[in-house]
C-alpha positions as protocol buffer text, in pm:
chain_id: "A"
residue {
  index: 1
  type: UNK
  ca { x: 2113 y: 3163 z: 1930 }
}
residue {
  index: 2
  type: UNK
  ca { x: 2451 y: 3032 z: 1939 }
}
residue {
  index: 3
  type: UNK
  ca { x: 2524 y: 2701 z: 1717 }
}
residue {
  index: 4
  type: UNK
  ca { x: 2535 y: 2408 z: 1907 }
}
residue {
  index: 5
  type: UNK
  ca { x: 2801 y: 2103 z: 1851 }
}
residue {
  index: 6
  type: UNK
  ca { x: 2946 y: 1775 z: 2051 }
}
residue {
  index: 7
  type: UNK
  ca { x: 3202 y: 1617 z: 1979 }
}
residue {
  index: 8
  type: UNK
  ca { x: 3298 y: 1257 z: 1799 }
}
residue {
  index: 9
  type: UNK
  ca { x: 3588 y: 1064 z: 1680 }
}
residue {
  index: 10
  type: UNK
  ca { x: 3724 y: 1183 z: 1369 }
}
residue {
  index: 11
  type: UNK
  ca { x: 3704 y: 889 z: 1129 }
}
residue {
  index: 12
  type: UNK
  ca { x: 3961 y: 1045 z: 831 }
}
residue {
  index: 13
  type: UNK
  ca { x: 4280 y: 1116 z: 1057 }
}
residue {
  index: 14
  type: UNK
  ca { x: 4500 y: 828 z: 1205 }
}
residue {
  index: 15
  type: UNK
  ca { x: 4505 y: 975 z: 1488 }
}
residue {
  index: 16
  type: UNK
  ca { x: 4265 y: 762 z: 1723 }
}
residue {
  index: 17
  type: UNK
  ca { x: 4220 y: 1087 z: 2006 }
}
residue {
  index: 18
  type: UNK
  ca { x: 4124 y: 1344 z: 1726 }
}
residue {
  index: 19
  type: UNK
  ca { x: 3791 y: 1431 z: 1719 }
}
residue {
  index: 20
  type: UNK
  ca { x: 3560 y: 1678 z: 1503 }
}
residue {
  index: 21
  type: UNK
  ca { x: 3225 y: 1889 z: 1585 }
}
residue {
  index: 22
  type: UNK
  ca { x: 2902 y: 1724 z: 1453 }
}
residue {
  index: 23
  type: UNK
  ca { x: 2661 y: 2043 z: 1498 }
}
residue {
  index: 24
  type: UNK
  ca { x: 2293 y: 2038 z: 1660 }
}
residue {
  index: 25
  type: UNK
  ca { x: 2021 y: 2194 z: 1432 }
}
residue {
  index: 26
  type: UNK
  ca { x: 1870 y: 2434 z: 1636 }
}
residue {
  index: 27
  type: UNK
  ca { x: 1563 y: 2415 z: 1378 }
}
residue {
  index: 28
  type: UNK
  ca { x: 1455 y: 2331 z: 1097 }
}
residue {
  index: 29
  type: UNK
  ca { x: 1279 y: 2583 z: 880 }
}
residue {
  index: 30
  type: UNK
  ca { x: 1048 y: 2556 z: 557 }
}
residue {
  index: 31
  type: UNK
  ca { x: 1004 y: 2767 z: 249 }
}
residue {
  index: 32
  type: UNK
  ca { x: 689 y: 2885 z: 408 }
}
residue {
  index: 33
  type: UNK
  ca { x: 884 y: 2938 z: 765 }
}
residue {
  index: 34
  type: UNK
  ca { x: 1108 y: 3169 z: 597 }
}
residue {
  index: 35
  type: UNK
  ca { x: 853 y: 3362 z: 431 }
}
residue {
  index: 36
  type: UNK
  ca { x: 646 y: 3428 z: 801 }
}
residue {
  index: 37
  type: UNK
  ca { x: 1005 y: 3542 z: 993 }
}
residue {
  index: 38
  type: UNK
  ca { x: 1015 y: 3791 z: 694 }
}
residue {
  index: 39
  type: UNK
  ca { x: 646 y: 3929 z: 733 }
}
residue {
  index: 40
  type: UNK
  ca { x: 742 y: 3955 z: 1090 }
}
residue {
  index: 41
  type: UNK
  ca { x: 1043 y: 4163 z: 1003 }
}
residue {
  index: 42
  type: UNK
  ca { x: 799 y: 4525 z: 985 }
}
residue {
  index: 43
  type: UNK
  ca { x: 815 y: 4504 z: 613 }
}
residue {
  index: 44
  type: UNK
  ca { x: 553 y: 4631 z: 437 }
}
residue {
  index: 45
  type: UNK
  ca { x: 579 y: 4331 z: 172 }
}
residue {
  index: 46
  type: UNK
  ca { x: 287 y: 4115 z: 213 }
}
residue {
  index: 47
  type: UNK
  ca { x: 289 y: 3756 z: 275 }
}
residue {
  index: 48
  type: UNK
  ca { x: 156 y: 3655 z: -79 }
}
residue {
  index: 49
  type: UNK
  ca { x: 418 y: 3889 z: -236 }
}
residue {
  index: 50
  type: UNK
  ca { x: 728 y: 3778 z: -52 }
}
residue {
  index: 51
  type: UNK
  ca { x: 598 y: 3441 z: -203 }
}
residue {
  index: 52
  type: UNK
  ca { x: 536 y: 3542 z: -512 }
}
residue {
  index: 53
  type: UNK
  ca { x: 853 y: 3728 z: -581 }
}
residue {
  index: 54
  type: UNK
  ca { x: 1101 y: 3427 z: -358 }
}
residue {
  index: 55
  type: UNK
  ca { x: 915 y: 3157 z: -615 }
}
residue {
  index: 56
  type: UNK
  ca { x: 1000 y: 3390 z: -928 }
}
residue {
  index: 57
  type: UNK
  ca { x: 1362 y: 3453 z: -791 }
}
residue {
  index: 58
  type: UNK
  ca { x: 1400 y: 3057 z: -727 }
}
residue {
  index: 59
  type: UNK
  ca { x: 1269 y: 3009 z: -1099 }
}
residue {
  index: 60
  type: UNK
  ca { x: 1473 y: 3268 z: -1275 }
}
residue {
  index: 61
  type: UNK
  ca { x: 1825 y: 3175 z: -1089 }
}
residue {
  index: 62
  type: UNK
  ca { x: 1753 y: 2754 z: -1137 }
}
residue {
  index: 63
  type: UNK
  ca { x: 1658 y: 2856 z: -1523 }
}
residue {
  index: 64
  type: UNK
  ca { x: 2032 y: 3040 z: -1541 }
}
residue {
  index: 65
  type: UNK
  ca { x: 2233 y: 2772 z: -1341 }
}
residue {
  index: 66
  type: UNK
  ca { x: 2091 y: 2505 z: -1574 }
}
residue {
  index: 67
  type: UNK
  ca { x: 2178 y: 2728 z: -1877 }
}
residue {
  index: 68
  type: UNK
  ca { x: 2556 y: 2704 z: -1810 }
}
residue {
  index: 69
  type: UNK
  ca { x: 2600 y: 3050 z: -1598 }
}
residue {
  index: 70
  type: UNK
  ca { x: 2748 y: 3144 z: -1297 }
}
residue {
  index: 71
  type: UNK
  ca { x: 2513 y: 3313 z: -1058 }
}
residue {
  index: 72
  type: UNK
  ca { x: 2685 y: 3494 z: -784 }
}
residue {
  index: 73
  type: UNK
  ca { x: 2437 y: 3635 z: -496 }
}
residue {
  index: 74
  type: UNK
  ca { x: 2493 y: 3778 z: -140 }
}
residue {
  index: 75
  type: UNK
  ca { x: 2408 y: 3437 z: 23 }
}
residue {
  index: 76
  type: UNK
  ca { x: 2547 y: 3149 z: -215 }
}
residue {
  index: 77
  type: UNK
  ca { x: 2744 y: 3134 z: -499 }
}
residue {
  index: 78
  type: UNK
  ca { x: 2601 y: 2868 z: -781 }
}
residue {
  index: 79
  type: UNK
  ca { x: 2799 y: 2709 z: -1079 }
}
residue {
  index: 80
  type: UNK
  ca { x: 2715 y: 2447 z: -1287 }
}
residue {
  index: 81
  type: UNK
  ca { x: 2907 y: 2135 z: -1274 }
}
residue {
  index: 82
  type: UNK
  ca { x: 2976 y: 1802 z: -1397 }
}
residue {
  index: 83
  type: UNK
  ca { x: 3067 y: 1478 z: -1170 }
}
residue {
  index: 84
  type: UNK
  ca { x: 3178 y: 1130 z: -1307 }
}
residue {
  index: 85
  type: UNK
  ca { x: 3569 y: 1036 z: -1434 }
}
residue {
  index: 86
  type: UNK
  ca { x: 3649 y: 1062 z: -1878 }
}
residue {
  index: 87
  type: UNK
  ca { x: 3827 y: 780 z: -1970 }
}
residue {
  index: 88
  type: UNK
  ca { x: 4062 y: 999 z: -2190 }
}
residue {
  index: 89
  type: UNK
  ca { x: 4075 y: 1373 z: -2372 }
}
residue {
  index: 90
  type: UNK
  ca { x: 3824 y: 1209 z: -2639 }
}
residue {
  index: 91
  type: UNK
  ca { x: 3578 y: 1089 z: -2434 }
}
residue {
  index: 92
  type: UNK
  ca { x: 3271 y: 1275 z: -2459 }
}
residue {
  index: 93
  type: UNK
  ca { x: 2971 y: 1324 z: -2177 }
}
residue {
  index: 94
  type: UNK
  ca { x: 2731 y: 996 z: -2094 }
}
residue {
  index: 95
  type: UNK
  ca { x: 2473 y: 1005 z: -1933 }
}
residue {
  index: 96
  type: UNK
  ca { x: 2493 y: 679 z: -1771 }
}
residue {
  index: 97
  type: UNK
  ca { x: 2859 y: 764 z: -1612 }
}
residue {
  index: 98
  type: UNK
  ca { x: 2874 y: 1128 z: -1594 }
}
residue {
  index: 99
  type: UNK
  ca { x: 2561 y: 1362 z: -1398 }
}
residue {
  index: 100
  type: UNK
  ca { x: 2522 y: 1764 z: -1432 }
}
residue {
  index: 101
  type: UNK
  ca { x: 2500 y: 1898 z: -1089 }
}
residue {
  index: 102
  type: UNK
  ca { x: 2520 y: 2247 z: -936 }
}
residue {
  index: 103
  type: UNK
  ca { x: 2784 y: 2344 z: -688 }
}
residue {
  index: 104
  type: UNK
  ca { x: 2703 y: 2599 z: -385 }
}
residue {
  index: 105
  type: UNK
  ca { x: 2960 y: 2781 z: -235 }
}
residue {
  index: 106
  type: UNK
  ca { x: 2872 y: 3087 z: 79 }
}
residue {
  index: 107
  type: UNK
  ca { x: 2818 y: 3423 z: -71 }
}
residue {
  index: 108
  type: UNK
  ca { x: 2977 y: 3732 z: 61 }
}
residue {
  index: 109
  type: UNK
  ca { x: 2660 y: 3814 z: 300 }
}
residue {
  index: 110
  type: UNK
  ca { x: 2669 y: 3451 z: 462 }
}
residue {
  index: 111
  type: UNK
  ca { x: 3067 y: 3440 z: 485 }
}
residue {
  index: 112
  type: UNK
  ca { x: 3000 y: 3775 z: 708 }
}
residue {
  index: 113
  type: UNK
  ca { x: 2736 y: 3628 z: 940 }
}
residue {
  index: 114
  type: UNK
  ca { x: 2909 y: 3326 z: 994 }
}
residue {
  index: 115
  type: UNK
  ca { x: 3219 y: 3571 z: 1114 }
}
residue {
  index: 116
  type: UNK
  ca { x: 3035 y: 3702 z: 1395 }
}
residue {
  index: 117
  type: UNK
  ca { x: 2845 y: 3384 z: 1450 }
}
residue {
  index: 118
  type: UNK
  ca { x: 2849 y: 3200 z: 1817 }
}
residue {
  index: 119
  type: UNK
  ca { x: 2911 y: 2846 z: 1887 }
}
residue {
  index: 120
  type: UNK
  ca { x: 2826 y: 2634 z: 2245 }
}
residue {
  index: 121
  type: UNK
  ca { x: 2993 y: 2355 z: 2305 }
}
residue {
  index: 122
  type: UNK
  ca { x: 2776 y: 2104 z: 2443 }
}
residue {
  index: 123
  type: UNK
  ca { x: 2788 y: 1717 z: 2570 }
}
residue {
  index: 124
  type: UNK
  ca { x: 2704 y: 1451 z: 2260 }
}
residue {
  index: 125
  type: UNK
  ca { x: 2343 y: 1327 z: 2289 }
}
residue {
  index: 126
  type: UNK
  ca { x: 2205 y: 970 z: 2363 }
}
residue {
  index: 127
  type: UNK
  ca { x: 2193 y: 858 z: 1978 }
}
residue {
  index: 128
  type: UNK
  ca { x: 1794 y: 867 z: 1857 }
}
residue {
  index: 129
  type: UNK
  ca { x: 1533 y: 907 z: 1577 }
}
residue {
  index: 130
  type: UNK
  ca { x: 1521 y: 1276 z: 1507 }
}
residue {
  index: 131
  type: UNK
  ca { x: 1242 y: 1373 z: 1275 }
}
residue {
  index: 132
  type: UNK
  ca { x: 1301 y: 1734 z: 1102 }
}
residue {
  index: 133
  type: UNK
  ca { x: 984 y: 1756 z: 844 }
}
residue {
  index: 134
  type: UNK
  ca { x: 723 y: 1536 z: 669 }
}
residue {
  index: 135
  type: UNK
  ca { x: 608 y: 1600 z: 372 }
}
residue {
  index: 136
  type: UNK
  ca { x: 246 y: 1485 z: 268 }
}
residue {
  index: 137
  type: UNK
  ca { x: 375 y: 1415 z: -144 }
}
residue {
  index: 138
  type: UNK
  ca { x: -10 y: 1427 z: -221 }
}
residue {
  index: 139
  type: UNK
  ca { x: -57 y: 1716 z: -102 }
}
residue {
  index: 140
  type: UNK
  ca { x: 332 y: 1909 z: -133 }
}
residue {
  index: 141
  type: UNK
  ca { x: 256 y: 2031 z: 225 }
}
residue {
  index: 142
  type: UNK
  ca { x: 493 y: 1982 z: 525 }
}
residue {
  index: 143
  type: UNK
  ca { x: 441 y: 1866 z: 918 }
}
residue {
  index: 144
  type: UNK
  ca { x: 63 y: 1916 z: 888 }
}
residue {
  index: 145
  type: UNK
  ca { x: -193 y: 1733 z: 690 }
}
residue {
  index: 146
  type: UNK
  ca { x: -150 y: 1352 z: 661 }
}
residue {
  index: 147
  type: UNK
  ca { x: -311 y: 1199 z: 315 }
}
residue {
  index: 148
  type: UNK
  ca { x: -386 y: 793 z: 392 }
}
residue {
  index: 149
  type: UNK
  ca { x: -312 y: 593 z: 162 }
}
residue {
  index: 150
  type: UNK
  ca { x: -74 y: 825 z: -16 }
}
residue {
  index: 151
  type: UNK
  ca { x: 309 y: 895 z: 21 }
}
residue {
  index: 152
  type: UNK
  ca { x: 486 y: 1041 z: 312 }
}
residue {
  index: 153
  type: UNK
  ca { x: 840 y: 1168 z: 319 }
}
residue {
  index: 154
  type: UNK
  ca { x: 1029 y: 1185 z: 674 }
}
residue {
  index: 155
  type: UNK
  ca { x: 1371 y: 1385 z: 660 }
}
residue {
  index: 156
  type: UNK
  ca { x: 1608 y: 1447 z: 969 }
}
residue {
  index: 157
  type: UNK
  ca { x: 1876 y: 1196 z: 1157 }
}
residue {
  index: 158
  type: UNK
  ca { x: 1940 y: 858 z: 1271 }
}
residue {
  index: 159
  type: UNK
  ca { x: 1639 y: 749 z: 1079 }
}
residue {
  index: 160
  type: UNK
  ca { x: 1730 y: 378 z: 970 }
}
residue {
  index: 161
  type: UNK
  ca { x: 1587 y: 114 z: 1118 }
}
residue {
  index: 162
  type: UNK
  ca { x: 1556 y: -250 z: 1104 }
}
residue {
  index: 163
  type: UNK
  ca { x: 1293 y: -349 z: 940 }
}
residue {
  index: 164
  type: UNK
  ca { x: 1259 y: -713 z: 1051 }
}
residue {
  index: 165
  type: UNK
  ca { x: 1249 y: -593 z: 1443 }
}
residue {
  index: 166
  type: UNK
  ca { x: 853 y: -554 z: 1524 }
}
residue {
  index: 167
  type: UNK
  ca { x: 920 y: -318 z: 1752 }
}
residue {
  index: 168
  type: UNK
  ca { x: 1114 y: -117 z: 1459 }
}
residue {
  index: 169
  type: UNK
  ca { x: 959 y: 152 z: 1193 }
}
residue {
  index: 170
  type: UNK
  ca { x: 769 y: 482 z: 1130 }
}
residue {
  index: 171
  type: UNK
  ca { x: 445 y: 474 z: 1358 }
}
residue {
  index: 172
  type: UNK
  ca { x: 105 y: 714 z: 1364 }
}
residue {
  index: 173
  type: UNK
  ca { x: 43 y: 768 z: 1726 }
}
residue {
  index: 174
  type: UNK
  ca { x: -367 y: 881 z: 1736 }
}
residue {
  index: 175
  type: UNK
  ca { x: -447 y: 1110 z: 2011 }
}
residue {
  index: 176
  type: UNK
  ca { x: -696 y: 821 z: 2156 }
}
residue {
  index: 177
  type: UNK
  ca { x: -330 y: 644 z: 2187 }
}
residue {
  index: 178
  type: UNK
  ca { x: -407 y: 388 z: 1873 }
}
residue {
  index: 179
  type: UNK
  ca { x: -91 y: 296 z: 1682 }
}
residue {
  index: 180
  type: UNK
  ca { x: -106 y: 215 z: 1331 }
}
residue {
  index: 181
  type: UNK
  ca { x: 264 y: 65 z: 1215 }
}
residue {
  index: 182
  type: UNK
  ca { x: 375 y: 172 z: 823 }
}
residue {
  index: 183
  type: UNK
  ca { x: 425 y: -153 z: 642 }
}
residue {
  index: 184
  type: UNK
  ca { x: 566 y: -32 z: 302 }
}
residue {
  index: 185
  type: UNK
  ca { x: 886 y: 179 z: 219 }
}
residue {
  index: 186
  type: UNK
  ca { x: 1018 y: 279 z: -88 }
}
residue {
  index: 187
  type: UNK
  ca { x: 1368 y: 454 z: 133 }
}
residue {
  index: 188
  type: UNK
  ca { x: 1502 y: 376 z: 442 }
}
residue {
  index: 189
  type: UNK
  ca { x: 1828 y: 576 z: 480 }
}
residue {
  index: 190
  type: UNK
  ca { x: 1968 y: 750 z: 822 }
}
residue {
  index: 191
  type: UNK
  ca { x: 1849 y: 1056 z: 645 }
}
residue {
  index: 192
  type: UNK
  ca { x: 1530 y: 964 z: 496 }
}
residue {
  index: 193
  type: UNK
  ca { x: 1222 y: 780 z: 488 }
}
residue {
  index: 194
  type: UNK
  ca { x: 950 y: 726 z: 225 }
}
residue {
  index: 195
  type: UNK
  ca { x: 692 y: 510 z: 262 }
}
residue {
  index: 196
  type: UNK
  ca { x: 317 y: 427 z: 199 }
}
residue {
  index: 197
  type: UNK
  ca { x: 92 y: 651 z: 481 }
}
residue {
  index: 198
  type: UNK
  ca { x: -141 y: 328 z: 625 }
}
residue {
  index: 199
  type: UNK
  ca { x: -497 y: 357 z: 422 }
}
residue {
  index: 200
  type: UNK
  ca { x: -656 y: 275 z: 720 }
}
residue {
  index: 201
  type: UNK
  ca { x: -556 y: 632 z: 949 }
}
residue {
  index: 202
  type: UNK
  ca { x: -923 y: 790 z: 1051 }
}
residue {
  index: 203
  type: UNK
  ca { x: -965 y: 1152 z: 1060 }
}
residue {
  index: 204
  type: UNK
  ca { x: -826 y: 1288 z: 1397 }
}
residue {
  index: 205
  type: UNK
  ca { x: -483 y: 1438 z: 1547 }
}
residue {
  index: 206
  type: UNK
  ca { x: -130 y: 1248 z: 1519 }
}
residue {
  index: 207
  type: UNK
  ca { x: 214 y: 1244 z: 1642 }
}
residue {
  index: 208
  type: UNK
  ca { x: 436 y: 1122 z: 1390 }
}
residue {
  index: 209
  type: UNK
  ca { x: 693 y: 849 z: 1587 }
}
residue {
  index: 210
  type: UNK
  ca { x: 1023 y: 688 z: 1430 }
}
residue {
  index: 211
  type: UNK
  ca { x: 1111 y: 395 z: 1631 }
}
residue {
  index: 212
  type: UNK
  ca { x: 1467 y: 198 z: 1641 }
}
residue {
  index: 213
  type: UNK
  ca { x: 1697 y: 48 z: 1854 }
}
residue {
  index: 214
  type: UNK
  ca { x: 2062 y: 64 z: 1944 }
}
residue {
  index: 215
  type: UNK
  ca { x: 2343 y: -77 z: 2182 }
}
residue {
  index: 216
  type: UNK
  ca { x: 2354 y: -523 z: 2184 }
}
residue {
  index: 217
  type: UNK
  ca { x: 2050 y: -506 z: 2413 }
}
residue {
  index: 218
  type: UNK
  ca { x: 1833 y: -346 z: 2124 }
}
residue {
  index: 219
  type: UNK
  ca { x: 1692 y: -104 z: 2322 }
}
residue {
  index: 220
  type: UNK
  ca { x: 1454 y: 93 z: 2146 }
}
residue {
  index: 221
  type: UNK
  ca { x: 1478 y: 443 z: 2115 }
}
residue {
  index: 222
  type: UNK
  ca { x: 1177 y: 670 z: 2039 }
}
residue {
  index: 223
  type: UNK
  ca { x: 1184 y: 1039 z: 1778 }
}
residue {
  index: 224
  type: UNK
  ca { x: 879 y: 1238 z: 1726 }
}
residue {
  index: 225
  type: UNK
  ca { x: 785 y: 1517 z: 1485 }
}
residue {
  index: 226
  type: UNK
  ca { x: 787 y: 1828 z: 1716 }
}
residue {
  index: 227
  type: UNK
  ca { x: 442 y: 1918 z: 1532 }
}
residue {
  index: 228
  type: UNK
  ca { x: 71 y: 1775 z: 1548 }
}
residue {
  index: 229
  type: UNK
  ca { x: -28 y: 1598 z: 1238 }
}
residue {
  index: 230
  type: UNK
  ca { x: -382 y: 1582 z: 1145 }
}
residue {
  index: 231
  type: UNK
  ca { x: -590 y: 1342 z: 886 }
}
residue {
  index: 232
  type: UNK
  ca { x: -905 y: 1556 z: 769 }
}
């Protein structure tokens, strides 16, 4: 599949015609998604040992990044590294101004597919909600089972809303068409939403909505999780 990308005004150059490539994901794809495309690959590695061996590799390379080393592998390239300004040569690391981070930079195997990658220009879409993955934080699973009364996670685009607009906010849709409105958040970024799942959900199926609106008129614009979620 080719990568997809519109086009929008550049907000860093002067220039008021430049514009630069916001790209469409094509998917969006789980720890768990990763480990199915690579059973389907006609590897004889079963499913619980890819899983068992990706969760060990994850382990071992966090482990050396947070020890101070360099880890250097075909897809990225981590370092550790420190953010924050030192007031002068003698200053010293603090906490409370400074963080320890990891940097990620393509490996050698990535740099090469993105080489020989395709891109599609296409036209820039009508500006929406556009839900990636929920995760159930109860539960640690994602875009399947929904825990009421617990605490949801939404990730993907054009997520923030306002919250004093009724129409407005994260929604369970039941497949009987009853909508039950979440009332508490903890975040509300474009990015990301975590909230309180309603303690009043039944068991049944659910779409997962994100409601907000746009343009003077504040019309409201509708995203839905692409999958079915369901309270036991």
């Amino acid at each position: 599949m080719p990568i997809n990308y519109y086009l929008q005004p550049n907000p860093i150059t002067p220039d008021p015609n430049d514009q630069s490539a916001r790209v469409i994901a094509n998917d969006s794809l789980t720890f768990e998604d990763i480990i199915t495309k690579m059973t389907r690959r006609g590897t004889l590695v079963t499913e619980t040992d890819a899983r068992a061996v990706l969760n060990l590799f994850f382990e071992v390379v966090a482990d050396e990044v947070a020890d101070g080393n360099f880890v250097n592998l075909p897809l990225v390239n981590i370092r550790s590294g420190i953010s924050g300004v030192f007031d002068s040569v003698t200053d010293s690391f603090d906490p409370s101004r400074h963080t320890v981070r990891a940097t990620v930079s393509s490996g050698t195997l990535l740099t090469e597919k993105f080489q020989n990658a395709r891109v599609e220009k296409t036209l820039q879409p009508i500006p929406s909600p556009t839900l990636l993955e929920f995760l159930n934080v109860n539960t640690n699973t994602v875009n399947s089972i929904v825990t009421p009364g617990g605490i949801g996670q939404i990730v993907g685009e054009e997520l923030k809303f306002n919250p004093q607009n009724p129409d407005e906010g994260v929604f369970f849709v039941r497949n009987d068409g009853t909508e039950t409105k979440v009332a508490v958040y903890a975040t509300r970024t474009q990015g990301k939403l975590m909230f309180n799942i309603p303690p009043t959900l039944t068991a049944g199926t659910y779409t997962l909505d994100v409601r907000r609106s746009y343009t003077k008129d504040n019309t409201v614009r509708k995203g839905s999780l692409s999958d079915f979620l369901t309270v036991p």
